[in-house]
N, C-alpha and C positions, 0 to 999 in steps of 0.2 A: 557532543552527543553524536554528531555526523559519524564519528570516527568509530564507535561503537558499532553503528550501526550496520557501516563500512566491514569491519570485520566481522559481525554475525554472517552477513550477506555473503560476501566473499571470500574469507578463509575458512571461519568457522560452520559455515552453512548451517547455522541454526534457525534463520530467520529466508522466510522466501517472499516475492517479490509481493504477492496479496497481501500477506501479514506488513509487509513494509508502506505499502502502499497507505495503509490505513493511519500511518502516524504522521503522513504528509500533511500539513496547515497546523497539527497540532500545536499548542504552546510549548509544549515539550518535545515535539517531534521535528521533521524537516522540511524542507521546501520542493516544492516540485523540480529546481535545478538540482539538487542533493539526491533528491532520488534517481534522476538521470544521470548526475555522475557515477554513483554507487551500482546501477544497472546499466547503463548504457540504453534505457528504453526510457523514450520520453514518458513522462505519467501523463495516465488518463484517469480520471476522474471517475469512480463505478458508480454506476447507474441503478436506482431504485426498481426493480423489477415488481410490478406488484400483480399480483396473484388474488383470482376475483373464484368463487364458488357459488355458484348458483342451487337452488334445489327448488324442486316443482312438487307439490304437495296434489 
């Protein structure tokens, strides 16, 4: 599966490093080492940004 992934990323450019990023830990995806070989950028981990709305009545 690496290998796939390897060339969406790299030859094929079909897949970019966010969308890659997302199948790190998966069961079917890759490891944060895999994804640093296939980028050369260590992964980091995204972070839940949460978004609050107030309203005043």
């Amino acid at each position: 599966m690496v290998q796939i992934y390897t060339w969406a990323y790299q030859d094929w450019k079909t897949i970019s490093k966010e969308t890659l990023a997302t199948v790190v830990g998966l069961s079917d995806g890759i490891t944060a080492d895999d994804y640093k070989a296939i980028t050369g950028d260590d992964y980091v981990a995204p972070t839940a940004k949460a978004t609050t709305t107030s309203t005043t009545n």
